[in-house]
C-alpha positions in Angstrom: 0.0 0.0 0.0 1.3 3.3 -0.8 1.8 6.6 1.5 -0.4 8.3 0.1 -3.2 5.9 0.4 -2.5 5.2 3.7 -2.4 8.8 4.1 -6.2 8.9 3.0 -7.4 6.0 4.8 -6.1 7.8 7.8 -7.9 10.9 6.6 -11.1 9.3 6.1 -11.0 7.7 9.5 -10.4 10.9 11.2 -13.7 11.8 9.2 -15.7 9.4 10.2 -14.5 9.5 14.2 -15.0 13.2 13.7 -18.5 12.6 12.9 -19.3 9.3 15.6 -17.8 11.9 18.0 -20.4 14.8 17.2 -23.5 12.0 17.0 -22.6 10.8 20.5 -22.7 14.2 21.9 -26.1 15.0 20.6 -27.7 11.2 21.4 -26.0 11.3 25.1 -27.7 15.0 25.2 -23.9 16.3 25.7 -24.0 19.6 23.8 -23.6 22.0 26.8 -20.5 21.0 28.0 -19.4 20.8 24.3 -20.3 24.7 24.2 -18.7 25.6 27.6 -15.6 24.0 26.3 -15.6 25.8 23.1 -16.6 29.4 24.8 -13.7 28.4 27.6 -10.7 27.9 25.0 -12.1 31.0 23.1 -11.9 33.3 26.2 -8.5 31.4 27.5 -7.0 32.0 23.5 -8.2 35.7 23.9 -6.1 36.2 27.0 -3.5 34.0 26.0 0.1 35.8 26.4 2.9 34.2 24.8 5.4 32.1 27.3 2.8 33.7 30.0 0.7 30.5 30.4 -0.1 30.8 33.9 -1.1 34.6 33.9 -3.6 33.5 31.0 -5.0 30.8 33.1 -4.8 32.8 35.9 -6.9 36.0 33.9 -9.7 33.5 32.3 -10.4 32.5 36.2 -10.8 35.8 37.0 -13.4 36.3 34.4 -15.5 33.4 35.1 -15.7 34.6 38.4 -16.9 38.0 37.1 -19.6 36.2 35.1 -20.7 34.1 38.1 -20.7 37.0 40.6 -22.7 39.4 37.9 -24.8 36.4 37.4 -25.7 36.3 40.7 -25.9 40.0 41.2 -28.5 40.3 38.6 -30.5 37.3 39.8 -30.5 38.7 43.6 -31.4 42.2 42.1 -34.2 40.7 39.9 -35.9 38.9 42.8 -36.0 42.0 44.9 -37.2 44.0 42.4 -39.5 41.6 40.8 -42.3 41.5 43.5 -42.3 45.6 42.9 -42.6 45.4 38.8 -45.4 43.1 39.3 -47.3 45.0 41.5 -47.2 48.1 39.6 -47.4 46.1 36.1 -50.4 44.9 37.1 -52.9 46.9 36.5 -51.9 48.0 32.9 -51.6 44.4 32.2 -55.2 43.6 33.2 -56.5 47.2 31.7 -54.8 46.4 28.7 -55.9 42.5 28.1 -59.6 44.0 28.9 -59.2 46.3 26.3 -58.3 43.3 23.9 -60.9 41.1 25.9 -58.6 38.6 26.5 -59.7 36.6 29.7 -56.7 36.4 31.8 -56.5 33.6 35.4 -56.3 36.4 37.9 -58.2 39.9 38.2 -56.2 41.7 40.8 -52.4 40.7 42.7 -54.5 38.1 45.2 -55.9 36.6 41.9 -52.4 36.1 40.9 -50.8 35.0 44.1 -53.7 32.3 44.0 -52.9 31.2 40.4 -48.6 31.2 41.2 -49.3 28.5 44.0 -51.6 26.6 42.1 -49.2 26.0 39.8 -45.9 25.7 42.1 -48.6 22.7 43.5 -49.4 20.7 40.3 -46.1 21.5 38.7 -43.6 20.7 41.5 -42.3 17.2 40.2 -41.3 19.2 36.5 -39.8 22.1 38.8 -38.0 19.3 40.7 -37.2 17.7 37.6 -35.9 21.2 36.3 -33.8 21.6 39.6 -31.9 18.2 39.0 -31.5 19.1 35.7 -29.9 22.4 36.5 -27.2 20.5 38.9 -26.2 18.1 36.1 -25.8 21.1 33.8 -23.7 22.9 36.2 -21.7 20.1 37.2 -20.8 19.5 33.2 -20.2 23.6 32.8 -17.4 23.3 36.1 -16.2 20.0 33.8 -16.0 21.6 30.5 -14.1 24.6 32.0 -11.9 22.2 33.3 -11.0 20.5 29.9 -10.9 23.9 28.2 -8.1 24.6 30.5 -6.2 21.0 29.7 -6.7 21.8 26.1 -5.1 25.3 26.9 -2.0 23.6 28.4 -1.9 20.2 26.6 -3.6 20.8 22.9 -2.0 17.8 21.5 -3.5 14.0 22.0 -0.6 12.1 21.7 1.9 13.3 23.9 4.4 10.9 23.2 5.0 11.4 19.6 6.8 15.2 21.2 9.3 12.7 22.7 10.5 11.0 19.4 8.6 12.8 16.4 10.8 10.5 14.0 8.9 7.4 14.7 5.5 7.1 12.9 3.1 4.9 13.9 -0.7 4.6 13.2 -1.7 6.1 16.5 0.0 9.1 16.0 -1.0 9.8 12.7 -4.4 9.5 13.6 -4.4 11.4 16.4 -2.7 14.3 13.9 -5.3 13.7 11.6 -8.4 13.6 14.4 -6.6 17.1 15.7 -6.8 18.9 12.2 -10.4 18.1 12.5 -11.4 19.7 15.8 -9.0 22.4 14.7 -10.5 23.2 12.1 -14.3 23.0 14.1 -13.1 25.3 16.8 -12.1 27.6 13.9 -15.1 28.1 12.5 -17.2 28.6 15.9 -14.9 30.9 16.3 -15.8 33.6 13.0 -19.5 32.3 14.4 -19.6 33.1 17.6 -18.1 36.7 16.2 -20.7 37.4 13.3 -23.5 36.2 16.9 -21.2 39.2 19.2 -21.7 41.6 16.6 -26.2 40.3 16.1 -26.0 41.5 20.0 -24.4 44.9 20.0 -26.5 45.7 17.4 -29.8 44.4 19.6 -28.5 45.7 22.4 -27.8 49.3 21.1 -31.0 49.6 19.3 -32.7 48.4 22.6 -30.5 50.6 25.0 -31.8 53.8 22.8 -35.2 52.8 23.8 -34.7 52.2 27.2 -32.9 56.1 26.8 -35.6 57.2 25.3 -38.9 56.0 27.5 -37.0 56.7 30.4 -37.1 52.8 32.2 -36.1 52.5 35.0 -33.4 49.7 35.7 -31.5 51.0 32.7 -27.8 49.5 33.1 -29.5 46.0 34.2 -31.9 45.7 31.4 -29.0 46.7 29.2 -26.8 43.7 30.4 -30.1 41.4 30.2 -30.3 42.2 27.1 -26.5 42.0 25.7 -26.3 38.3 27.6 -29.6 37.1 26.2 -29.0 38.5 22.4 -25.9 35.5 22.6 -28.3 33.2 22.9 -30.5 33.2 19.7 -34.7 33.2 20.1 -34.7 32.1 23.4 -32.7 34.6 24.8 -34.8 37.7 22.6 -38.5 36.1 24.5 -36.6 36.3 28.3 -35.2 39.7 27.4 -38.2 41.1 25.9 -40.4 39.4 28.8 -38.7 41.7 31.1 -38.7 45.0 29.5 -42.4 45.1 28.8 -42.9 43.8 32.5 -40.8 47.0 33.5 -42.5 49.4 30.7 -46.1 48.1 32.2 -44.9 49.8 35.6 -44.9 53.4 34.2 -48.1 53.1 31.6 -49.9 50.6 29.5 -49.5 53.2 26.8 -45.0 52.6 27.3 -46.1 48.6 27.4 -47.6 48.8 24.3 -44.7 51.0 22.8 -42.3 48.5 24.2 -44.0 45.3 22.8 -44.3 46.8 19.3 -40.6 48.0 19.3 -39.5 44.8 20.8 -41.6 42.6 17.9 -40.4 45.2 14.9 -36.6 45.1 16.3 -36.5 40.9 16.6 -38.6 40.0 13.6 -36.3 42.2 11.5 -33.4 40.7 13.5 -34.4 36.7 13.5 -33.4 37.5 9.4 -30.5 40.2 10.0 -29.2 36.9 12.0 -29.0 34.3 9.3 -27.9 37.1 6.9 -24.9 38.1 9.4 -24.0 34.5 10.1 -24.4 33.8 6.6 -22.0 36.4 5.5 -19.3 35.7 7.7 -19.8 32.1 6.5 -20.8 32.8 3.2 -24.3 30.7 3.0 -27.5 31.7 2.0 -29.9 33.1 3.9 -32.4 30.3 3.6 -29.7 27.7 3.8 -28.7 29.0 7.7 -32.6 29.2 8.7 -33.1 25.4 8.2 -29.8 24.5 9.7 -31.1 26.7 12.7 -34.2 25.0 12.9 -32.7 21.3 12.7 -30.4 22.3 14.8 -32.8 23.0 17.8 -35.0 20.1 17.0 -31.8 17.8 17.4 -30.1 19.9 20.3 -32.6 22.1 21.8 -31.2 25.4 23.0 -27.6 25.0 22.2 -27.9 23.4 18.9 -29.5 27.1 17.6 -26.0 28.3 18.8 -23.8 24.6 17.0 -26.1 24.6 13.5 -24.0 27.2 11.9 -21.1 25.9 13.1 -21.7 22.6 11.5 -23.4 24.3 8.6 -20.0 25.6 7.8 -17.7 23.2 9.1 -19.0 20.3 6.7 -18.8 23.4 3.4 -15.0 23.6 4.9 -14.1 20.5 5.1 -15.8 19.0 1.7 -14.3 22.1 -0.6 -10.9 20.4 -0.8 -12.1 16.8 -2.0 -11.9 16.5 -5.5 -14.8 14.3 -7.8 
């Protein structure tokens, strides 16, 4: 057998493990660790100082710390504040679904303390489920950073081949073969992941102008909301938008409605200034990144509206080279 076609056997496998690897991670449900690993090495490459390993290490630490105390900050802030926006929210809500007659569960804040417990009661074993759920997830987010890191200091897999790089053998081969593939995957979630930065600032500067301009209160908090949800595409736009007309409904029913028509306007013209973004910076159609987006949640959930373009343009990569 010749090199070279032991060269593309070894090719070819490192396709085909490439691809076991990714349908394992989406059968075993695995694709948020996969995502706090990628968003880990991006953050450690971005502080990465050369021959300063330690200090990079040491920096990306610092920032997940940040995250994790902001996290918590805003969550503390929101329950305190919550009980407040719902009280005065309230009434425009209810004056406003009367003037649309739609027949809401509750009729005053007693009528909607009344409805929250009846359904804390018949909905406790999903909340409990949703609870045990949210420990697995954080235990494989503490994991992935953890493997981020080891990538960081160890990228290669066979770290015997640096000993005596002279000596070829299948397993090293493959394992410089399987690299080039995850290589070139991290890669492209990186330009991603920067065309999906760039979908927020552009959200979250439109939205900031509005906050500016209505005068809500909670500005800089809403502001962040918004920024941290706009990286998480769909989802993140109905939790962010949730908020602000809650906090617009506090002032008038006249700012709620401003709100929810801005908010609509701004994030059915964005769902498409997404895929044409993302499309650009990977250079698909429009269309082309709307169905990966919408196979991608109905295989992943959540993270796979985040992994679709990534594997949209990570198969276009790696198939332009083969010849037919």
């Amino acid at each position: 057998m010749t090199e070279e076609k032991k060269a593309k056997q070894i090719t070819n496998f490192s396709y085909w493990f490439f691809g076991g690897f990714c349908l394992l991670l989406i059968t075993l449900k695995l694709t948020t660790p996969l995502l706090t690993i990628l968003f880990s090495f991006l953050a450690l490459q971005f502080f990465k100082i050369r021959g300063y390993r330690t200090i990079s290490i040491v920096l990306f630490f610092l920032m997940v710390i940040a995250i994790f105390l902001g996290f918590a900050y805003s969550i503390n802030h929101v329950v305190i504040t919550l009980p407040g926006i719902v009280e005065k929210a309230l009434p425009a809500i209810i004056h406003l679904a009367d003037s649309y007659e739609i027949k809401l569960p509750f009729t005053d804040l007693e009528g909607l303390k009344t409805t929250s417990v009846y359904i804390l009661r018949t909905e406790l074993s999903s909340f409990a489920s949703f609870a045990k759920l949210a420990s697995k997830e954080f235990i494989y987010l503490i994991i992935g950073i953890a493997i981020a890191v080891g990538l960081f200091v160890t990228p290669k897999i066979d770290i015997e081949n640096e000993k005596n790089t002279s000596h070829k053998n299948l397993y090293s081969v493959a394992c410089l073969s399987i690299h080039d593939r995850f290589t070139n995957f991290f890669l492209v979630f990186k330009k991603v992941m920067g065309a999906q930065i760039i979908i927020s600032l552009i959200n979250t500067f439109f939205t900031g102008i509005f906050l500016y301009v209505e005068n809500l209160p909670h500005f800089e908090l809403l502001l962040a909301v918004t920024f941290l949800c706009g990286l998480l595409p769909i989802i993140g736009n109905i939790i962010s938008n949730g908020i602000i007309f809650f906090v617009a409904a506090t002032i008038s029913s006249t700012v709620a409605i401003h709100a929810l028509v801005f908010l609509i306007v701004l994030h059915k013209a964005e769902y498409f200034l997404n895929s044409k973004i993302i499309g650009r910076a990977i250079k698909n159609p429009m269309w082309l990144t709307l169905l990966a987006l919408v196979i991608g949640e109905r295989l992943m959930g959540i993270p796979g509206l985040i992994l679709a373009p990534v594997f949209l343009n990570y198969i276009k990569q790696e198939t332009r080279p083969i010849k037919v």
